[in-house]
N, CA, C and O atoms as CSV, one atom per row, in Angstrom:
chain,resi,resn,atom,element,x,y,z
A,1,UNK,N,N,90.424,101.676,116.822
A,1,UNK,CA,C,90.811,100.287,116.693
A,1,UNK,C,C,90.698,99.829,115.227
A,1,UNK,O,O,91.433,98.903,114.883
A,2,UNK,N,N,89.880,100.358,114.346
A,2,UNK,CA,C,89.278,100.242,113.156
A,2,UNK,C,C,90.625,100.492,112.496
A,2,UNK,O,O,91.287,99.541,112.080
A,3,UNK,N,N,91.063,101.803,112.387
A,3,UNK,CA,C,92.345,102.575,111.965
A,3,UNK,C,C,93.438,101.327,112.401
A,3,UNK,O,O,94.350,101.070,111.615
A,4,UNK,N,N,93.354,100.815,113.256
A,4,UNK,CA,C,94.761,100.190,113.830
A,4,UNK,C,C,94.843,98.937,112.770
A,4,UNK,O,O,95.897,98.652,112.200
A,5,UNK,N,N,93.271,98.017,112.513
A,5,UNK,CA,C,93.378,96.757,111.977
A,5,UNK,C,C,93.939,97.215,110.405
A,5,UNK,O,O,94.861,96.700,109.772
A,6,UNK,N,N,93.068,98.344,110.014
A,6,UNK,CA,C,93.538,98.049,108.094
A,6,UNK,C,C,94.223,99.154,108.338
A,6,UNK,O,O,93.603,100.091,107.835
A,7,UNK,N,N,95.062,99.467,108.786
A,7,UNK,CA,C,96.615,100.043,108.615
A,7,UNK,C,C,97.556,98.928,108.352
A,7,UNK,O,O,98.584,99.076,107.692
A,8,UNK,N,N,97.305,98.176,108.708
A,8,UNK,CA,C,98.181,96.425,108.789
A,8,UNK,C,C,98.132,96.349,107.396
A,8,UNK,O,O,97.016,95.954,107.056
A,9,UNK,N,N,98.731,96.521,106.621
A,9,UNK,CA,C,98.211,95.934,104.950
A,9,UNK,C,C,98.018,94.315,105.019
A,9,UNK,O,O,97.112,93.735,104.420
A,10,UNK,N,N,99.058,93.624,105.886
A,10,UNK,CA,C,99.481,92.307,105.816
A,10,UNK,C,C,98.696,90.766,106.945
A,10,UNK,O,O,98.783,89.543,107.047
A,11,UNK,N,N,97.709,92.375,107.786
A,11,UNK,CA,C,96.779,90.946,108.464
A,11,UNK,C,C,95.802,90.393,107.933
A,11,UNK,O,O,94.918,91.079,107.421
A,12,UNK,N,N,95.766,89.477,107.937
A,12,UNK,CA,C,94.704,88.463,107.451
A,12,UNK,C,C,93.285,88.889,107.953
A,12,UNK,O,O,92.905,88.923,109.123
A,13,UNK,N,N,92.532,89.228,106.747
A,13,UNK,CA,C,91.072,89.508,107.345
A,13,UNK,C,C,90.120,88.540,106.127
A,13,UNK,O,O,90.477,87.823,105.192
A,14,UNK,N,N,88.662,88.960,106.716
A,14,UNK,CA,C,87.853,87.973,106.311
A,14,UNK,C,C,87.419,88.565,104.760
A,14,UNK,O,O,87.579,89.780,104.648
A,15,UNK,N,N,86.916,87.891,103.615
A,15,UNK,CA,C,87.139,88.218,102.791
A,15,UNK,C,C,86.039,89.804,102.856
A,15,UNK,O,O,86.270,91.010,102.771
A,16,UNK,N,N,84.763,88.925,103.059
A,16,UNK,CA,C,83.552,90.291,103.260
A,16,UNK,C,C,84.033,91.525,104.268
A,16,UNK,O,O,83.656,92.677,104.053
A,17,UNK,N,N,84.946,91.166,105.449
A,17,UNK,CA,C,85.359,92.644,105.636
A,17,UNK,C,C,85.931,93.282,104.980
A,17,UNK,O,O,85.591,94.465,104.957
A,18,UNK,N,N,87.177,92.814,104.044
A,18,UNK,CA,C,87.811,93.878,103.351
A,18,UNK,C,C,87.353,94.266,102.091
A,18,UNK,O,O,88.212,94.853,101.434
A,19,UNK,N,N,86.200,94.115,101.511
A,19,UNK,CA,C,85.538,94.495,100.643
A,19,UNK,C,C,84.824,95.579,101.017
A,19,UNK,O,O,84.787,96.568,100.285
A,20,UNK,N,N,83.882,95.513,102.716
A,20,UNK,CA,C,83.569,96.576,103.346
A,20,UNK,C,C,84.226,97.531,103.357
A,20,UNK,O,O,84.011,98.540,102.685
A,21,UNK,N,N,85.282,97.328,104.253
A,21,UNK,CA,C,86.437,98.272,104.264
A,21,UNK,C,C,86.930,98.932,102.831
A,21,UNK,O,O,87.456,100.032,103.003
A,22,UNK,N,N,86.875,98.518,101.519
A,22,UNK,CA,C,87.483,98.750,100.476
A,22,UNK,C,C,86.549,99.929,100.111
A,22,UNK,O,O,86.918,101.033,99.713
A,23,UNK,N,N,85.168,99.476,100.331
A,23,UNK,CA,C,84.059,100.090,99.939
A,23,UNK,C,C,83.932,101.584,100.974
A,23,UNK,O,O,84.032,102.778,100.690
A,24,UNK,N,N,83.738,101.052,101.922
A,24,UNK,CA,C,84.024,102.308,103.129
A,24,UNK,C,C,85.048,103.710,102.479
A,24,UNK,O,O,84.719,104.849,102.147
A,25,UNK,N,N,86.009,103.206,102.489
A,25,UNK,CA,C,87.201,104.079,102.330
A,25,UNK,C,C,87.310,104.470,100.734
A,25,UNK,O,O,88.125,105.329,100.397
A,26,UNK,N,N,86.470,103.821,99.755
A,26,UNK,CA,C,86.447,104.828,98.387
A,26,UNK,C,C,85.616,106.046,98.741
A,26,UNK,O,O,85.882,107.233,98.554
A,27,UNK,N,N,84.576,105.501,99.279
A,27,UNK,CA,C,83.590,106.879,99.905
A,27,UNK,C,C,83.458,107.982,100.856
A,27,UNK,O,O,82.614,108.814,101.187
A,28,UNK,N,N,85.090,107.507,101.267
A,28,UNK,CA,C,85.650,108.351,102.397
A,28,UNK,C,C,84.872,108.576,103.860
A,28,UNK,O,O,85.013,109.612,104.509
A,29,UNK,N,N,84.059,107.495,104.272
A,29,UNK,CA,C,83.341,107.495,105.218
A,29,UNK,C,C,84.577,107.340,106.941
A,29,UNK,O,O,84.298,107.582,108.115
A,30,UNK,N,N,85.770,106.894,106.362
A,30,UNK,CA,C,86.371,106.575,107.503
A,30,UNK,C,C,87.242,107.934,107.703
A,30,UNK,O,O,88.402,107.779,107.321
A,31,UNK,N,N,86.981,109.110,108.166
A,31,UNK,CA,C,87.520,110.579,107.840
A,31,UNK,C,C,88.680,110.543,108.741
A,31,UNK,O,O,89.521,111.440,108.675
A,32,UNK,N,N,88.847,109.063,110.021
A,32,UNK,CA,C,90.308,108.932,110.584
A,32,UNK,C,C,91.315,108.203,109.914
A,32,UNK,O,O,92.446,108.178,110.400
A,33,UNK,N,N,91.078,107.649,108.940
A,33,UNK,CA,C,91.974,107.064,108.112
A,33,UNK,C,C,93.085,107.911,107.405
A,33,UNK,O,O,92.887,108.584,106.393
A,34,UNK,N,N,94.294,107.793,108.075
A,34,UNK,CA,C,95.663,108.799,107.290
A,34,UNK,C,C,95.867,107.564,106.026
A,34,UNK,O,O,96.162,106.399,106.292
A,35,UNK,N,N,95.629,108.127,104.515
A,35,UNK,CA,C,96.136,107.130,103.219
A,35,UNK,C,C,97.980,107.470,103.440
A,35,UNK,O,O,98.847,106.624,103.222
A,36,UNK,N,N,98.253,108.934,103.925
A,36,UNK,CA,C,99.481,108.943,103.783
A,36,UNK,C,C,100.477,108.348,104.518
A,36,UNK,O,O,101.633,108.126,104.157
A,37,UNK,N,N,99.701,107.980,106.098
A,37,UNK,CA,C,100.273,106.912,106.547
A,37,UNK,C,C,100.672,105.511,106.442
A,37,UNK,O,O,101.700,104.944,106.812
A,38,UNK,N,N,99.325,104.959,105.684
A,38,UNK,CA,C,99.184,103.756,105.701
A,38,UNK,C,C,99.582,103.520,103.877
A,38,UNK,O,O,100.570,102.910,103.470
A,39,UNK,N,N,98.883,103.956,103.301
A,39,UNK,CA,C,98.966,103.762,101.615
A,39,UNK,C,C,100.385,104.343,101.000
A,39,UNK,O,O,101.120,103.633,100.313
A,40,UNK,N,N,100.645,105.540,101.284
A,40,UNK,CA,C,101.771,106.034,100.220
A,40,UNK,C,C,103.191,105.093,101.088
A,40,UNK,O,O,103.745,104.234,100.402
A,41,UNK,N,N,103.530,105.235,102.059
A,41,UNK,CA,C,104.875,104.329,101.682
A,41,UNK,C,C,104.888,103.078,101.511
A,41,UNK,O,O,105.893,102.595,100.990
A,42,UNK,N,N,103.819,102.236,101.885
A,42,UNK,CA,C,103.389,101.097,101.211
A,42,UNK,C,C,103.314,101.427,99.321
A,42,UNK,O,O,104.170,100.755,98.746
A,43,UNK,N,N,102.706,102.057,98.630
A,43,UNK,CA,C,102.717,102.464,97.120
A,43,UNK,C,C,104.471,102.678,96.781
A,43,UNK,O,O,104.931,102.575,95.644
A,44,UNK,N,N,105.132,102.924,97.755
A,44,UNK,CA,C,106.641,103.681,97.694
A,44,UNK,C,C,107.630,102.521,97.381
A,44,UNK,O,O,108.597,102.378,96.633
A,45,UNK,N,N,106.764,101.529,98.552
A,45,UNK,CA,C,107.749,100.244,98.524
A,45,UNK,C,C,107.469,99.857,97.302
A,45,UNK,O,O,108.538,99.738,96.703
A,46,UNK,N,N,106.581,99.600,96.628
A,46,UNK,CA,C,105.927,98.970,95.428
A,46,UNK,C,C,107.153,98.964,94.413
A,46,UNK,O,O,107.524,98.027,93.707
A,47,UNK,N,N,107.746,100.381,94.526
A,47,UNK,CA,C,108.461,100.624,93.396
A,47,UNK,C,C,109.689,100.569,93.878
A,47,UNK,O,O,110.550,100.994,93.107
A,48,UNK,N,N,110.065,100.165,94.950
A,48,UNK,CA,C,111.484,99.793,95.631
A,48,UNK,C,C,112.184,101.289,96.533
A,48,UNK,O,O,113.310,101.476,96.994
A,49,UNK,N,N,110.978,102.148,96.512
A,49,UNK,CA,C,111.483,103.777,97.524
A,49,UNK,C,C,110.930,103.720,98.706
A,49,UNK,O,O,110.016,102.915,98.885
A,50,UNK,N,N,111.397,104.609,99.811
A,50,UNK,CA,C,111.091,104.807,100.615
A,50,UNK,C,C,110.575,106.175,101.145
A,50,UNK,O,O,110.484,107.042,100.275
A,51,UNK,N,N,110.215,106.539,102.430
A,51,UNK,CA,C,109.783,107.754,102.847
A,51,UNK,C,C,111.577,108.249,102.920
A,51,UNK,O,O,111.738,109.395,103.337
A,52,UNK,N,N,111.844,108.088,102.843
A,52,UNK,CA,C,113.380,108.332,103.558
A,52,UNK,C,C,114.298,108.993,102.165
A,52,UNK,O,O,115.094,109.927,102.266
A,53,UNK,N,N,114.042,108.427,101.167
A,53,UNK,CA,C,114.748,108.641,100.031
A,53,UNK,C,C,114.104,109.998,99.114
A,53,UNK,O,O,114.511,110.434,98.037
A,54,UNK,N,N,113.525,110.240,99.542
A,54,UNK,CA,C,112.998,111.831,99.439
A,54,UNK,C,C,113.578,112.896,100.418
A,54,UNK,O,O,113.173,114.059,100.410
A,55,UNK,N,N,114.460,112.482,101.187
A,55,UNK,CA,C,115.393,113.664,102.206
A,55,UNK,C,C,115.447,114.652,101.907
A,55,UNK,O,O,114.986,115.568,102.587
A,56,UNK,N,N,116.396,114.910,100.081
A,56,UNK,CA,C,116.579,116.115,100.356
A,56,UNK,C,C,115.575,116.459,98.680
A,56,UNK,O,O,115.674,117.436,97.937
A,57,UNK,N,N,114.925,115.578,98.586
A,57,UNK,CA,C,113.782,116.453,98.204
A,57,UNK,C,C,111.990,116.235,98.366
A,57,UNK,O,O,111.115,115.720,97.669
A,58,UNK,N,N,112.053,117.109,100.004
A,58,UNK,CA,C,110.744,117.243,100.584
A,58,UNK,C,C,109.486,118.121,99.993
A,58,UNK,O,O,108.428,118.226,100.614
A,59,UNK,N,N,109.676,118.607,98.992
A,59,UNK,CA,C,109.056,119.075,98.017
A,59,UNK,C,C,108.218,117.970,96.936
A,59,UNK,O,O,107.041,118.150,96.621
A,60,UNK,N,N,108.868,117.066,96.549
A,60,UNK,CA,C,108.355,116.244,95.858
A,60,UNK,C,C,107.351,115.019,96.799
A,60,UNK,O,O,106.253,114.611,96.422
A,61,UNK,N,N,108.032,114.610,98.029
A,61,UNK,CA,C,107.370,114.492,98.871
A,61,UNK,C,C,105.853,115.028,99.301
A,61,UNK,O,O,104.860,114.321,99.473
A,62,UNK,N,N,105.922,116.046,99.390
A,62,UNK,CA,C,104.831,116.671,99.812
A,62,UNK,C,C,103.406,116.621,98.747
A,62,UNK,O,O,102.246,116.437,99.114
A,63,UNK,N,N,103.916,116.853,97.291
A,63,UNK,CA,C,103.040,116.382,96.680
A,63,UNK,C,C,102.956,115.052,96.189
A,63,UNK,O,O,102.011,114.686,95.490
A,64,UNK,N,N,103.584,114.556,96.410
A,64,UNK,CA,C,102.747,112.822,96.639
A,64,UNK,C,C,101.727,112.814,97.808
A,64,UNK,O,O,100.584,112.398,97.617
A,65,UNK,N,N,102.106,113.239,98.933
A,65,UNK,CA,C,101.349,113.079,100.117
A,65,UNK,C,C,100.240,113.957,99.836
A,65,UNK,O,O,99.226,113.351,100.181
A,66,UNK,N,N,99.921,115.172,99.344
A,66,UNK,CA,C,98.965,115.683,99.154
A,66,UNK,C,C,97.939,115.296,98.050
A,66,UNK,O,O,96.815,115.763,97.864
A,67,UNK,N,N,98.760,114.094,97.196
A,67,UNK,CA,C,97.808,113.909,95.847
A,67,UNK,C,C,97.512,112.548,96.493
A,67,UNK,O,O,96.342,112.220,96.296
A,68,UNK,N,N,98.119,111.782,97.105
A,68,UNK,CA,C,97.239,110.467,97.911
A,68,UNK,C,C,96.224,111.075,99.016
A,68,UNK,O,O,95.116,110.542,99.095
A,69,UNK,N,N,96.520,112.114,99.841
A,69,UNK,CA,C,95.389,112.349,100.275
A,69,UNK,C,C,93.836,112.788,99.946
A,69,UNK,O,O,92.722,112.695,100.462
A,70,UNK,N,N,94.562,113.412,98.571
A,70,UNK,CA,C,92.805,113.903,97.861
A,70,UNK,C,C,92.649,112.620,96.864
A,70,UNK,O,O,92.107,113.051,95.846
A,71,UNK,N,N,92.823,111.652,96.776
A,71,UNK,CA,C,92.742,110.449,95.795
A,71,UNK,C,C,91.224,109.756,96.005
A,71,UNK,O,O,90.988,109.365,97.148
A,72,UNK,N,N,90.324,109.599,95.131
A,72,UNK,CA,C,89.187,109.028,95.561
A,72,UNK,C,C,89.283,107.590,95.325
A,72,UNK,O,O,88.317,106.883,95.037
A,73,UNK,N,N,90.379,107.219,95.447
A,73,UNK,CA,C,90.684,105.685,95.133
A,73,UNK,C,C,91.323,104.891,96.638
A,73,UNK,O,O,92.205,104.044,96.501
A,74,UNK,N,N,90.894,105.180,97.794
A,74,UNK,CA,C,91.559,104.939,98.984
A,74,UNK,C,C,90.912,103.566,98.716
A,74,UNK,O,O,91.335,103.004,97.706
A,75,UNK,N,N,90.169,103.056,99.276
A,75,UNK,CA,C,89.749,101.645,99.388
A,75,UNK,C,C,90.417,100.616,98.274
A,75,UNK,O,O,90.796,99.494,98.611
A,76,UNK,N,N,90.532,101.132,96.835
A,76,UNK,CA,C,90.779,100.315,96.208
A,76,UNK,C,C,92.275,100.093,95.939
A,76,UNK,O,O,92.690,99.116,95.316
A,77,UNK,N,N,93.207,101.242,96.541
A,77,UNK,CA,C,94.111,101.041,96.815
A,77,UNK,C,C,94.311,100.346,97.940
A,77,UNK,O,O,95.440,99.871,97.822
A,78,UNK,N,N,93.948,100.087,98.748
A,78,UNK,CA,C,94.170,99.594,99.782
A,78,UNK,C,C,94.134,97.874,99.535
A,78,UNK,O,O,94.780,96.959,100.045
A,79,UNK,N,N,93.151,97.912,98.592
A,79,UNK,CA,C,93.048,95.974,97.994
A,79,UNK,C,C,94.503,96.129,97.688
A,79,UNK,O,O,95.330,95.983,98.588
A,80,UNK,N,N,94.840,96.402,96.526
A,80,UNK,CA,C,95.719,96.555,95.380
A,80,UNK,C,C,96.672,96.399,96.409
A,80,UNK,O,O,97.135,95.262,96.323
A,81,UNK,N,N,97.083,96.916,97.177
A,81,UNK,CA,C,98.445,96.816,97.927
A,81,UNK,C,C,98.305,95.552,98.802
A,81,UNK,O,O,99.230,94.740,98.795
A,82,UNK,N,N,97.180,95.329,99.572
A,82,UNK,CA,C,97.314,94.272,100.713
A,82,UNK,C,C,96.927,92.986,99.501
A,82,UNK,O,O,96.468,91.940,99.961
A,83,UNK,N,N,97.095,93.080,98.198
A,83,UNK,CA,C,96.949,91.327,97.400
A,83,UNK,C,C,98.346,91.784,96.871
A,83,UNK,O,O,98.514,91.419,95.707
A,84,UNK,N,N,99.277,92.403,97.338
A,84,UNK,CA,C,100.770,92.115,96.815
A,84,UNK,C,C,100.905,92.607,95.746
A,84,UNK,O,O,101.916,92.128,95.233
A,85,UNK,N,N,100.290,93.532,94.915
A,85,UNK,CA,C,100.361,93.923,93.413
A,85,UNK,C,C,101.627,94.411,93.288
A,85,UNK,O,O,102.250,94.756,94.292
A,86,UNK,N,N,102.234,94.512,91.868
A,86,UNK,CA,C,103.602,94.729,91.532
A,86,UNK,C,C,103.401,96.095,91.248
A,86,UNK,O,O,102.244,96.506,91.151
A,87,UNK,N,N,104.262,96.785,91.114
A,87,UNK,CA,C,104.417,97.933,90.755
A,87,UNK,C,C,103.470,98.689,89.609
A,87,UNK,O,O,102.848,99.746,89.716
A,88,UNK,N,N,103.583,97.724,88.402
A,88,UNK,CA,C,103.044,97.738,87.024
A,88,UNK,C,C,101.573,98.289,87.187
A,88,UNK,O,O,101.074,99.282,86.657
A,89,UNK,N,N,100.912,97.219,88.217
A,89,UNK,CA,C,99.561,97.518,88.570
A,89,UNK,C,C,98.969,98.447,89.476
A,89,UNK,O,O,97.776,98.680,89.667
A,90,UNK,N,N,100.225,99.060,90.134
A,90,UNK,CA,C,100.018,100.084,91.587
A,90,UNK,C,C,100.123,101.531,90.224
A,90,UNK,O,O,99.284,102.408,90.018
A,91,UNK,N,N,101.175,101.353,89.662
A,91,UNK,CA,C,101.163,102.508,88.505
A,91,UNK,C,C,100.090,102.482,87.437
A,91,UNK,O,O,100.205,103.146,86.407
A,92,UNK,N,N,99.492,102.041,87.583
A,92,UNK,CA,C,98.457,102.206,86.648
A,92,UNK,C,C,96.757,102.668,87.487
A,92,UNK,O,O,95.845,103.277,86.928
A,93,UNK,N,N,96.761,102.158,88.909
A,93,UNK,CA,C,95.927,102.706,89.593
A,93,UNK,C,C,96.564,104.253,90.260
A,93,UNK,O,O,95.885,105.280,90.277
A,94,UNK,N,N,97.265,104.211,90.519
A,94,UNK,CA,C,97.654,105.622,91.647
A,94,UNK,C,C,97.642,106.874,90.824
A,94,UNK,O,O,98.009,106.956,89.652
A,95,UNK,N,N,97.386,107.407,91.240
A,95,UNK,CA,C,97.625,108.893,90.209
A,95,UNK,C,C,98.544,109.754,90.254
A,95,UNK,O,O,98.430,110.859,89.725
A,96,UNK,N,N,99.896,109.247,91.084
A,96,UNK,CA,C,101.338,109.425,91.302
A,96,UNK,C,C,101.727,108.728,90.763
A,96,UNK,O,O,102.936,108.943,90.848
A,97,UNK,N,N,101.545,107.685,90.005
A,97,UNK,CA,C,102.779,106.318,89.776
A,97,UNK,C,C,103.582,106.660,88.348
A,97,UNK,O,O,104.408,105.839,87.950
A,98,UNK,N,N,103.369,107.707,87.689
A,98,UNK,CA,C,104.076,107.975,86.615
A,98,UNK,C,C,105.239,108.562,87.355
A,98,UNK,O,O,106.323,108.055,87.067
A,99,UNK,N,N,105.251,109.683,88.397
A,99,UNK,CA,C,106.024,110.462,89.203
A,99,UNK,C,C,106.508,109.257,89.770
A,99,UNK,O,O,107.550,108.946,89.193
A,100,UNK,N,N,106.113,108.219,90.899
A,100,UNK,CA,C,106.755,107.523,91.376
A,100,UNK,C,C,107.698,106.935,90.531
A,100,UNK,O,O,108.882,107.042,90.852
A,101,UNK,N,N,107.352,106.240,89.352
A,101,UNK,CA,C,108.185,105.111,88.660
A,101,UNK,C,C,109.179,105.445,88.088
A,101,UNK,O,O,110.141,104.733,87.796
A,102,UNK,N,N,108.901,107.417,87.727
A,102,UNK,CA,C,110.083,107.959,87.331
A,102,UNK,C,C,111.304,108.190,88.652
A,102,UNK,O,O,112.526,108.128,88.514
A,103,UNK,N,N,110.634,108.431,89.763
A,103,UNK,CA,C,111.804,108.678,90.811
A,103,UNK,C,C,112.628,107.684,91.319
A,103,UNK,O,O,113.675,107.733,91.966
A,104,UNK,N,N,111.745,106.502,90.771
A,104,UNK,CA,C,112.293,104.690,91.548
A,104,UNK,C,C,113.440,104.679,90.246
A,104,UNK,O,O,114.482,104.032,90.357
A,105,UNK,N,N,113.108,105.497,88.968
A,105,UNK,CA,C,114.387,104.662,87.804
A,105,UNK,C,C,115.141,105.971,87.689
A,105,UNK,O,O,115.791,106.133,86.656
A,106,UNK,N,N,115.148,107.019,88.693
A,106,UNK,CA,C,116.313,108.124,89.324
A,106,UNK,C,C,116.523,109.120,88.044
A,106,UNK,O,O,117.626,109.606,87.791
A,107,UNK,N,N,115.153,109.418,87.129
A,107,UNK,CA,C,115.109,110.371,86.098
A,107,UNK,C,C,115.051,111.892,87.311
A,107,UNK,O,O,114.867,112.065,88.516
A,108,UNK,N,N,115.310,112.665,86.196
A,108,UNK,CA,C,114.764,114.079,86.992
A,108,UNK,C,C,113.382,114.274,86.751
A,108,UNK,O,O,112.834,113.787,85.762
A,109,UNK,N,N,112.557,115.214,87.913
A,109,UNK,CA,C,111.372,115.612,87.725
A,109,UNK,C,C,111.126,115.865,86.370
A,109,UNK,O,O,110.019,116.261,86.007
């Protein structure tokens, strides 16, 4: 049920829970939490992409999803996205967002 509420980026919670939660999930205490579910296409939208626009290249895909999953920044990504941050500021926390920002302005790898 935990997993179900802060998967929501967009429900309204109390301020001291999502600080918990922020805190929780840098320390990786919540080991059911998918970031690649909930965080990377949320981070995707940031920059105007989708899961979808990686079709036909699932390769590049894959390491995004594998570098958000080992990211020790889950919680604080998780602020960063559910207070609406722009791109500018998602690329400067994520440790994909150079890769992302290049694939959102359609450079080659």
């Amino acid at each position: 049920m935990l997993n179900e509420l802060i998967s929501d980026l967009r429900a309204p919670l109390n301020a001291n829970f999502e600080r918990a939660v922020e805190i929780i999930l840098d320390q990786g205490e919540l080991s059911t939490f998918d970031a690649t579910r909930t965080l990377l296409p949320a981070m995707l939208e940031r920059f105007g992409l989708a899961l979808e626009d990686y079709g036909t290249r699932p390769e590049s895909l894959t390491a995004l999803a594998k570098t958000c999953r080992c990211c020790p920044k889950h919680g604080r990504c998780w602020q960063t996205l559910r207070s609406d941050a722009d791109a500018t500021a998602c690329r400067k926390l994520c440790p994909s967002g150079a890769m992302i920002a290049r694939d959102a302005a359609g450079l080659p790898e």
